[in-house]
FITOR-741568 format. One record per atom (N, C-alpha, C): residue number from 1; atom name; x, y, z; residue in one letter. Coordinates in steps of 0.05 Angstrom, whole numbers, padded with zeros to 5 digits. Layout:
BEGIN
(NUM; CA; (X; Y; Z); A)
...
***
This chain:
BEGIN
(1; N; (-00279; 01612; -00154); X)
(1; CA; (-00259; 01608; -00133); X)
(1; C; (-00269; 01618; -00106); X)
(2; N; (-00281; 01641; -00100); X)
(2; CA; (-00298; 01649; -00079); X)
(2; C; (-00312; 01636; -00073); X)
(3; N; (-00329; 01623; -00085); X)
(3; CA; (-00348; 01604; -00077); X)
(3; C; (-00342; 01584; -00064); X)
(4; N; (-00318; 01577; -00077); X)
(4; CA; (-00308; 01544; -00060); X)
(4; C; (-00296; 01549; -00032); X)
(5; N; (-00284; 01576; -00036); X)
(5; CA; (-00279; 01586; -00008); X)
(5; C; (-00299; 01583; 00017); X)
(6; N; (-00322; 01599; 00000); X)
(6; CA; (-00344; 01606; 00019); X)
(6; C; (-00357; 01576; 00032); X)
(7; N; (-00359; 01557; 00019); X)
(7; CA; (-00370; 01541; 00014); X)
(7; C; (-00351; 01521; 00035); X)
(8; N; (-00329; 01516; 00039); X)
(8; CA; (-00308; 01514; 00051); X)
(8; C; (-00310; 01527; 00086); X)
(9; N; (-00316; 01548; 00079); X)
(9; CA; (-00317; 01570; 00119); X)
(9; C; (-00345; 01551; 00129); X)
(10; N; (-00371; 01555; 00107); X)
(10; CA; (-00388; 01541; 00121); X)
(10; C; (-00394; 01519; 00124); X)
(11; N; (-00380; 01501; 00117); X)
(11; CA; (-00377; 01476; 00129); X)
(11; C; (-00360; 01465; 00152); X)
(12; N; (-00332; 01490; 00150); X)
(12; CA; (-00313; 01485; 00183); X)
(12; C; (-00334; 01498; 00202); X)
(13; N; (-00355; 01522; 00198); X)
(13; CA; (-00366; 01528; 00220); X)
(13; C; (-00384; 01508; 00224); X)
(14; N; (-00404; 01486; 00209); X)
(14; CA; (-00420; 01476; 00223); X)
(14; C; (-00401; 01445; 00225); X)
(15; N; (-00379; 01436; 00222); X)
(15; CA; (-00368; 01417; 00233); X)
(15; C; (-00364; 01433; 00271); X)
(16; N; (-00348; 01457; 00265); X)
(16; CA; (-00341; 01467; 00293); X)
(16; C; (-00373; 01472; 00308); X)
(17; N; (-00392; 01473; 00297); X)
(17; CA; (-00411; 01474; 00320); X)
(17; C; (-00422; 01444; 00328); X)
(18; N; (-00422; 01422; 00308); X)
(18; CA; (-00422; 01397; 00321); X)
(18; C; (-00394; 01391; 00343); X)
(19; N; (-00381; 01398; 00342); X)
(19; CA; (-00352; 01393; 00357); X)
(19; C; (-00357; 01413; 00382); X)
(20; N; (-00376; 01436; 00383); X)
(20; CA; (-00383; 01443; 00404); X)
(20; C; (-00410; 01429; 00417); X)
(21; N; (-00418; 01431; 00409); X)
(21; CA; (-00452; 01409; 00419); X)
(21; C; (-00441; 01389; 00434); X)
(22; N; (-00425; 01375; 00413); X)
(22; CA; (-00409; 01343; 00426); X)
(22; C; (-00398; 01360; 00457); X)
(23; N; (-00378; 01372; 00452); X)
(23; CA; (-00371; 01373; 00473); X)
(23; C; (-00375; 01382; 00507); X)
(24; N; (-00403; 01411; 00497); X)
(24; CA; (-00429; 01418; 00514); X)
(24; C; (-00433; 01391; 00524); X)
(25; N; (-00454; 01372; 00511); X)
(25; CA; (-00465; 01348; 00518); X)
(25; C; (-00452; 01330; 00541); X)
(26; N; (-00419; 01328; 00532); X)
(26; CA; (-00397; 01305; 00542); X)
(26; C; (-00403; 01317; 00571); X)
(27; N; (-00396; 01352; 00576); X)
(27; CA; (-00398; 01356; 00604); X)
(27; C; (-00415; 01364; 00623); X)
(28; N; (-00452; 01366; 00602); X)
(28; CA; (-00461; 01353; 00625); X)
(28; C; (-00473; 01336; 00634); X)
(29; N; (-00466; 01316; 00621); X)
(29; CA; (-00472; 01286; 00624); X)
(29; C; (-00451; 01283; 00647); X)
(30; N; (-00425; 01286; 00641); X)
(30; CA; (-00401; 01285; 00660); X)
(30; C; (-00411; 01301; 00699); X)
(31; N; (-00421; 01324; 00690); X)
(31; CA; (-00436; 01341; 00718); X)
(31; C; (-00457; 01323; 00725); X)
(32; N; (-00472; 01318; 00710); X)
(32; CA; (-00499; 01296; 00726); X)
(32; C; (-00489; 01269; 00733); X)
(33; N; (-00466; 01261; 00722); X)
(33; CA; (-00461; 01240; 00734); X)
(33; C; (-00437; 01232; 00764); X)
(34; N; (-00432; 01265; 00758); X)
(34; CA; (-00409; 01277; 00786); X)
(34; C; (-00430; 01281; 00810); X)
(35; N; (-00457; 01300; 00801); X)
(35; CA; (-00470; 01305; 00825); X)
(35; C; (-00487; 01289; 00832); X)
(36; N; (-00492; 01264; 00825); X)
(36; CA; (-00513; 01242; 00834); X)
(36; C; (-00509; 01237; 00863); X)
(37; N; (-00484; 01227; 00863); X)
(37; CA; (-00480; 01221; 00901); X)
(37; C; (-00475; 01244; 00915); X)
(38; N; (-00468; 01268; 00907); X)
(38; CA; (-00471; 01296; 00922); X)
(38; C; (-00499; 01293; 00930); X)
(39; N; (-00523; 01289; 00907); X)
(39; CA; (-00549; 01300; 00908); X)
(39; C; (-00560; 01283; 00927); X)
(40; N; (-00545; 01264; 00935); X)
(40; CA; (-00556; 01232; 00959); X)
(40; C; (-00550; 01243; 00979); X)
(41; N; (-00528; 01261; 00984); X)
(41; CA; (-00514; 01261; 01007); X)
(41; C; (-00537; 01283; 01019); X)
(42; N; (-00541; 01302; 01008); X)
(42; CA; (-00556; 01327; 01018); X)
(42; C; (-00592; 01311; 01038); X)
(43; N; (-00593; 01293; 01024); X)
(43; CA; (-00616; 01274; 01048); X)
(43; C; (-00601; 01264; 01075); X)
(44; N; (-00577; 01266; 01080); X)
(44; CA; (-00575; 01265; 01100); X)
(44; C; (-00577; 01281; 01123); X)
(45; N; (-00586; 01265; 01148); X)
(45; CA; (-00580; 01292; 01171); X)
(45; C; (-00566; 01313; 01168); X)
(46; N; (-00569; 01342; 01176); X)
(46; CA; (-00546; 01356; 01180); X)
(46; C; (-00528; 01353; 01204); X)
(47; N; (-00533; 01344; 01220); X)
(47; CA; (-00515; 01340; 01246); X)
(47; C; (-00493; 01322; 01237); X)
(48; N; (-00502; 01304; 01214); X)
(48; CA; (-00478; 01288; 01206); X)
(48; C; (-00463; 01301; 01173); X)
(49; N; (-00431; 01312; 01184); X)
(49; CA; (-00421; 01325; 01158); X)
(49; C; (-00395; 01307; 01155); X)
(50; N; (-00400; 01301; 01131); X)
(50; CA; (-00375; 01293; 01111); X)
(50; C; (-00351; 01303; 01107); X)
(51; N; (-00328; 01288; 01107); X)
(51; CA; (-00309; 01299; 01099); X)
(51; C; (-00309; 01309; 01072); X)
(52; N; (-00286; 01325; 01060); X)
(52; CA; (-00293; 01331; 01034); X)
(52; C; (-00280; 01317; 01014); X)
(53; N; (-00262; 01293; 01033); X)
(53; CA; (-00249; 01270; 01026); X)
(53; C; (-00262; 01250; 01026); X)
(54; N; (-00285; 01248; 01038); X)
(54; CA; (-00299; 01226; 01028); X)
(54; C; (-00315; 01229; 01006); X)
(55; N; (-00332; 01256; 01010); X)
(55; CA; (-00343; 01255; 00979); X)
(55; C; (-00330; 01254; 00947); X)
(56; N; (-00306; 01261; 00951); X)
(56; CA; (-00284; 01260; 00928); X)
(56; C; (-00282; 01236; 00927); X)
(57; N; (-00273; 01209; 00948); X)
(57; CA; (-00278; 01191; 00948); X)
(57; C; (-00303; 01175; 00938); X)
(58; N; (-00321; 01174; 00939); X)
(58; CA; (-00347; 01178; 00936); X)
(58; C; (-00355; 01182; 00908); X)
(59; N; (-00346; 01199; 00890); X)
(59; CA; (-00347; 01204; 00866); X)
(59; C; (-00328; 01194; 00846); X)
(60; N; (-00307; 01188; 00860); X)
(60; CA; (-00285; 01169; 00843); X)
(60; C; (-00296; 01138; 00843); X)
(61; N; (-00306; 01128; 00869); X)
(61; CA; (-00316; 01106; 00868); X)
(61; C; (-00336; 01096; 00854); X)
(62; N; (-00350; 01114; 00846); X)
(62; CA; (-00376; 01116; 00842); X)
(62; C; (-00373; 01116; 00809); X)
(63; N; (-00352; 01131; 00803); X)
(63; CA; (-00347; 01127; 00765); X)
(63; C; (-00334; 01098; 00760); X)
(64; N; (-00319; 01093; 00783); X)
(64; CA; (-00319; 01056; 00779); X)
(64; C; (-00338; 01041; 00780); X)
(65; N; (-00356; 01043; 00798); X)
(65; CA; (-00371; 01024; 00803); X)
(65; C; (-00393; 01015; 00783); X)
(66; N; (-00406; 01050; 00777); X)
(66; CA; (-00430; 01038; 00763); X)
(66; C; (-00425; 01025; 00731); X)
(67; N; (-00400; 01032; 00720); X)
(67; CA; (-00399; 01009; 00699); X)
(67; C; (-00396; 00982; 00700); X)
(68; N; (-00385; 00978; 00730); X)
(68; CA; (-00381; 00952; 00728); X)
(68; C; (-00405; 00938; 00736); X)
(69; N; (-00413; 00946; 00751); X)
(69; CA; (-00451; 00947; 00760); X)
(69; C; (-00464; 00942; 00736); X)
(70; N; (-00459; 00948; 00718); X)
(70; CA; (-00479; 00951; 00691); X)
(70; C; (-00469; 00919; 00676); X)
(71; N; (-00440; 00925; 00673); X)
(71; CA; (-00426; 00904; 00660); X)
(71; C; (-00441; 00876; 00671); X)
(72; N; (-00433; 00878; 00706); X)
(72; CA; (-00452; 00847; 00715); X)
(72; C; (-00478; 00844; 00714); X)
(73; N; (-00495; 00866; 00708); X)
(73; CA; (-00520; 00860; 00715); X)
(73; C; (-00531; 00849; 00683); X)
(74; N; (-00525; 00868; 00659); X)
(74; CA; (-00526; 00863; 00632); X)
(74; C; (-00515; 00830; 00625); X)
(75; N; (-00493; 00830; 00639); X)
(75; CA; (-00480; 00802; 00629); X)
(75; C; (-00497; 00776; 00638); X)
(76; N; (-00504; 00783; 00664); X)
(76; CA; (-00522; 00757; 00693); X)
(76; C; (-00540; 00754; 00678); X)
(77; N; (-00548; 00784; 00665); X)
(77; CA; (-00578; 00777; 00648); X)
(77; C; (-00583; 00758; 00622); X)
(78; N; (-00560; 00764; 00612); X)
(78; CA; (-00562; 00750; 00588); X)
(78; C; (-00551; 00729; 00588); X)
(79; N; (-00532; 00720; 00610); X)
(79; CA; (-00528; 00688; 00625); X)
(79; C; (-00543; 00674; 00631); X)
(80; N; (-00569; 00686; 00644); X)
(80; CA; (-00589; 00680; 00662); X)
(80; C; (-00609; 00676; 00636); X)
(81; N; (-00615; 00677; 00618); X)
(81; CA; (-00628; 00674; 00588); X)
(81; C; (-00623; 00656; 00577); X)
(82; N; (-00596; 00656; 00574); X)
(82; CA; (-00586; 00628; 00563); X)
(82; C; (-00590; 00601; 00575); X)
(83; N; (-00580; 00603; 00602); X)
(83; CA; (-00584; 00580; 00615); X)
(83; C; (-00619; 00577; 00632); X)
(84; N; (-00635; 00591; 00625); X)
(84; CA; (-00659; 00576; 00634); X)
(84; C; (-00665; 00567; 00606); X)
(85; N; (-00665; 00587; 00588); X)
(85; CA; (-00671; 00571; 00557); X)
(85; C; (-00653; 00541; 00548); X)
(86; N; (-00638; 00537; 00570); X)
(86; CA; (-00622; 00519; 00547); X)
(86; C; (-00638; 00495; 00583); X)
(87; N; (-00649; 00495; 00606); X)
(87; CA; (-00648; 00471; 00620); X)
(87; C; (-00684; 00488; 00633); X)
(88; N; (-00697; 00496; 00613); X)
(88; CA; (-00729; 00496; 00612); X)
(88; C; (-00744; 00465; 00619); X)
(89; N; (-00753; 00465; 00634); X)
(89; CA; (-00769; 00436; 00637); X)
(89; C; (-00748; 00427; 00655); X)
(90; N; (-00728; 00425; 00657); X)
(90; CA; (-00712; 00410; 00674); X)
(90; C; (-00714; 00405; 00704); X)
(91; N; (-00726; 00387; 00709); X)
(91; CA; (-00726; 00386; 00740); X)
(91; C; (-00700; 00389; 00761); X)
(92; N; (-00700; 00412; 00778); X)
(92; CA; (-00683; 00416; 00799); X)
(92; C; (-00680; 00398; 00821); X)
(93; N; (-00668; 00407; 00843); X)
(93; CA; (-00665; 00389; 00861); X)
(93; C; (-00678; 00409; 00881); X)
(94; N; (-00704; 00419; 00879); X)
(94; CA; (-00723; 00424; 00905); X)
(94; C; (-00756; 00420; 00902); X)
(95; N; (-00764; 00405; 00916); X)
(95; CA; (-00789; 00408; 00905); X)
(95; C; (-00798; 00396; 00887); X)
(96; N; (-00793; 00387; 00868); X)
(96; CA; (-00789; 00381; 00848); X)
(96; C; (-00795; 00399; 00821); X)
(97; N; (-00787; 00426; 00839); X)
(97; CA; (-00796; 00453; 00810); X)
(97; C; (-00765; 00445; 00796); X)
(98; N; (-00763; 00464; 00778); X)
(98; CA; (-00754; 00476; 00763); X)
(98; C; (-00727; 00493; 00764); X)
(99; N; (-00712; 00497; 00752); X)
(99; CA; (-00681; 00507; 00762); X)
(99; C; (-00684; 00536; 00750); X)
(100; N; (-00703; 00543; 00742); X)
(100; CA; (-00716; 00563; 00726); X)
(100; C; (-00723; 00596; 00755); X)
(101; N; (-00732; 00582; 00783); X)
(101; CA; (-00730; 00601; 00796); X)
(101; C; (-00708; 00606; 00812); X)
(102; N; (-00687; 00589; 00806); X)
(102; CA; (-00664; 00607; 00819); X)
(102; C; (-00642; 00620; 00798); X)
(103; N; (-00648; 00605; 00776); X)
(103; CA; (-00633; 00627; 00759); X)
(103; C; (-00644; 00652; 00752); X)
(104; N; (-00672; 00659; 00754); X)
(104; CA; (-00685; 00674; 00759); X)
(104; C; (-00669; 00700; 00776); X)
(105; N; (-00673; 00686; 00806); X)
(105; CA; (-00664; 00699; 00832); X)
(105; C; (-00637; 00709; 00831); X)
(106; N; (-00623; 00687; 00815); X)
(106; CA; (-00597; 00701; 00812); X)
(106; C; (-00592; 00723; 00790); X)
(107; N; (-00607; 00730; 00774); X)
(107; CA; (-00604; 00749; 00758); X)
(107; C; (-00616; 00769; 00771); X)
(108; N; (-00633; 00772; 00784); X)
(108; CA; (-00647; 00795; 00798); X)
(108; C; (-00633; 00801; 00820); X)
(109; N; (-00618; 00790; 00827); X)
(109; CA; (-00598; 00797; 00859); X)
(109; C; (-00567; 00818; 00839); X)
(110; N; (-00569; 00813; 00813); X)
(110; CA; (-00546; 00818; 00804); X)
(110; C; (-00546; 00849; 00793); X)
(111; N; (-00574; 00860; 00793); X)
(111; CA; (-00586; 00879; 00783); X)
(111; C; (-00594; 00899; 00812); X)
(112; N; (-00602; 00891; 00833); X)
(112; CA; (-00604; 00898; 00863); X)
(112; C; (-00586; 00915; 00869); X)
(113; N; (-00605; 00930; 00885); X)
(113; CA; (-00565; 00942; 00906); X)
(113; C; (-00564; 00969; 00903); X)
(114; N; (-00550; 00988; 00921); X)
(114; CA; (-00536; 01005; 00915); X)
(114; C; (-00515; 01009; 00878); X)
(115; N; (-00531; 01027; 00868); X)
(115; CA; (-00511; 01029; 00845); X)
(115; C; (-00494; 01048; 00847); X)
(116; N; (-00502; 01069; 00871); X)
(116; CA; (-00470; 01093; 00868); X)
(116; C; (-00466; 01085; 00901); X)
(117; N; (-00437; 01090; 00905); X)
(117; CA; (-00429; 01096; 00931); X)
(117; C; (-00428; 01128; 00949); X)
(118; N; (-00437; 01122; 00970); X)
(118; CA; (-00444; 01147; 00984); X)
(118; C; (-00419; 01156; 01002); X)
(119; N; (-00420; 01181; 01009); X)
(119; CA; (-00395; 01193; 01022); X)
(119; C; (-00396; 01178; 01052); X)
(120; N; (-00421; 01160; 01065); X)
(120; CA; (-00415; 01163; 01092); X)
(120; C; (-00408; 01125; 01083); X)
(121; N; (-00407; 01110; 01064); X)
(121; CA; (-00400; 01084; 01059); X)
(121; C; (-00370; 01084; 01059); X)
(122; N; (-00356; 01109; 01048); X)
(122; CA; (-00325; 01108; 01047); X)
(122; C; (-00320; 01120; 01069); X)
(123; N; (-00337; 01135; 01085); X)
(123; CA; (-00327; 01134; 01120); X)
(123; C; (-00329; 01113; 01137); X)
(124; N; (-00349; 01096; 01129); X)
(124; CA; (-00356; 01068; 01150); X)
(124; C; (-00323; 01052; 01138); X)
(125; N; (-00321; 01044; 01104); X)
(125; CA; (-00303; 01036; 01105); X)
(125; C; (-00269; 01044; 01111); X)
(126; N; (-00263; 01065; 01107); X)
(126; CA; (-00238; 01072; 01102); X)
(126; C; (-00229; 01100; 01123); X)
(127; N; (-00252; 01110; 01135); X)
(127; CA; (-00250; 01134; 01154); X)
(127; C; (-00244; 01117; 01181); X)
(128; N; (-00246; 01141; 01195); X)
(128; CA; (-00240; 01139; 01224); X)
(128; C; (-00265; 01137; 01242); X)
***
């Protein structure tokens, strides 16, 4: 009967230390992905300072954006796969190439860009 006990404690302790790891991990994955556009901002001039409303801004935007960023660029990509594989050889209407380099172009423009938003982008848009 002891045994099963014992046997019992050390298994809640090493479930509770995976349930701590997990949750170590969750926040600082969560901190590296809070201080990314902080860590952009500090390249800027110092003569130019931020509100502390925009960087809050800035970091909320920024947990929107880059999934959706990911979502279109992952998706363009694998759009952009399908449809050169499925109209390969097909003559376009330039040149007489191929429709192959602008679906190309358009998957690479979809992957481009700013992926986090910066504290002085939500001052150009939404500040004073």
């Amino acid at each position: 009967m002891l045994r099963y006990i014992k046997d019992g404690m050390t298994k809640g302790i090493a479930t509770m230390k995976k349930r701590l790891l997990n949750g170590l991990s969750v926040v600082i994955i969560l901190i590296a992905v809070l201080a990314l556009p902080v860590a952009g901002r500090t390249q800027q001039s110092p003569a130019q300072e931020d509100n502390g409303i925009f960087v809050l801004g800035s970091i909320l935007m920024s947990i929107l954006h880059v999934p959706l960023k990911l979502v279109t660029c992952v998706g363009t990509q694998a759009t952009a796969a399908v449809a050169y594989t499925a109209t390969y050889d097909v003559r376009g209407h330039y040149d007489g190439g191929t429709n192959g380099k602008d679906i190309g172009e358009t998957a690479r423009r979809s992957c481009t860009g700013s992926w986090f938003i910066t504290p002085s982008q939500i001052k150009n848009d939404y500040g004073s």
